[in-house]
N, C-alpha and C positions, 0 to 999 in steps of 0.2 A: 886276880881273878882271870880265870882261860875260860873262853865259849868256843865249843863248833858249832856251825851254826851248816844244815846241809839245805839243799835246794836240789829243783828239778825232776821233781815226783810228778806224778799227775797220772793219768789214765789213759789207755795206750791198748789198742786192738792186737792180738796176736798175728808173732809176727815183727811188730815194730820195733822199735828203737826209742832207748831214753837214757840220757846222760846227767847221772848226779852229781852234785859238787857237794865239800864241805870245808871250809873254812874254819884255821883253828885262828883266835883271835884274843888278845890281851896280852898279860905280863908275862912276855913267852921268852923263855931265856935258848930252847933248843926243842926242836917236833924231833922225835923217834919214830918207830914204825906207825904209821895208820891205815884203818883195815873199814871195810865194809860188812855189817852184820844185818839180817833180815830176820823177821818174828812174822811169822804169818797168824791168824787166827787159830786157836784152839795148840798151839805148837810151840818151841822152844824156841829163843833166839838160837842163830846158826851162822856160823864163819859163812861170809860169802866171798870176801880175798882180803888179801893183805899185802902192802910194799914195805919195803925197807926205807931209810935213807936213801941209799945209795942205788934201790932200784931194781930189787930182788922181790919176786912177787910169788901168791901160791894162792891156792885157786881151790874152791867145793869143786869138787865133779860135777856136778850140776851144772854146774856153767861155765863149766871148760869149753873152752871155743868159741863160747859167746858173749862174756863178758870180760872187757878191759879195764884193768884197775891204773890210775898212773897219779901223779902227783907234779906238785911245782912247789920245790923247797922256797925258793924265795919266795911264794905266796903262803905259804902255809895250808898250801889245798891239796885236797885228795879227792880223785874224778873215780866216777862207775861209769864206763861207758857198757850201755847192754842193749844187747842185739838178739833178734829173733824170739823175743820173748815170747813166754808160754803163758796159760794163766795159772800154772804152778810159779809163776814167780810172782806172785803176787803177795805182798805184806809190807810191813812197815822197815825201811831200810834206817839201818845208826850207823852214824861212823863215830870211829873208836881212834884214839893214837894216845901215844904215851908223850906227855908234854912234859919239858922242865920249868918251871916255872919260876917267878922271884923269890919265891914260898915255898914250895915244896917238889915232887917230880912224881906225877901220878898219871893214869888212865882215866884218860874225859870220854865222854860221851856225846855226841849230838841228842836231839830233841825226838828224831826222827821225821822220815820223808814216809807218804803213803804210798805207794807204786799198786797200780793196779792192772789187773791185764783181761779185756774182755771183751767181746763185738758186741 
């Protein structure tokens, strides 16, 4: 069984700054890519970045400049760091990676984080 489990959501004035994490965690034989996706209300889920292993990353337009995606292989974690938020960024953030696992080798999902942006 693999869980990501992400953190560090919360609500945040335009403008600021909020740094997610997500932890992939269980019978984890190898993490592949993991990416950052956000769903706002009424709207589709949407790429918001993605790293490689090795540290090759790609980015929405949207938040180019302002948000950093990075990771730490030996933890099994994948960071958002985002800056200058708008209250277009507002919605429910998932991290996504492709896990191998003792079982199988598939695309997990986290739970989701709420990120909200508003005075």
């Amino acid at each position: 069984q693999v869980q990501l489990v992400e953190s560090g959501g919360g609500l945040v004035q335009p403008g600021g700054s909020l740094r997610l994490s997500c932890a992939a965690s269980g019978s984890i034989v190898s993490v592949g890519a993991m990416g950052w996706y956000r769903q706002a209300p009424g709207k589709e889920r949407e790429l918001v970045a993605t790293i490689t292993t090795g540290g090759n990353t790609n980015y929405a337009d949207s938040v180019k400049g302002r948000f950093t995606i990075s990771r730490d292989n030996a933890k099994n974690t994948v960071y958002l760091q985002m800056n200058s938020l708008t209250p277009e960024d507002t919605a429910v953030y998932f991290c996504n990676s492709w896990v191998t696992s003792t079982r199988n080798a598939r695309t997990y999902w986290g739970q989701g984080t709420q990120v909200t942006v508003s005075s």
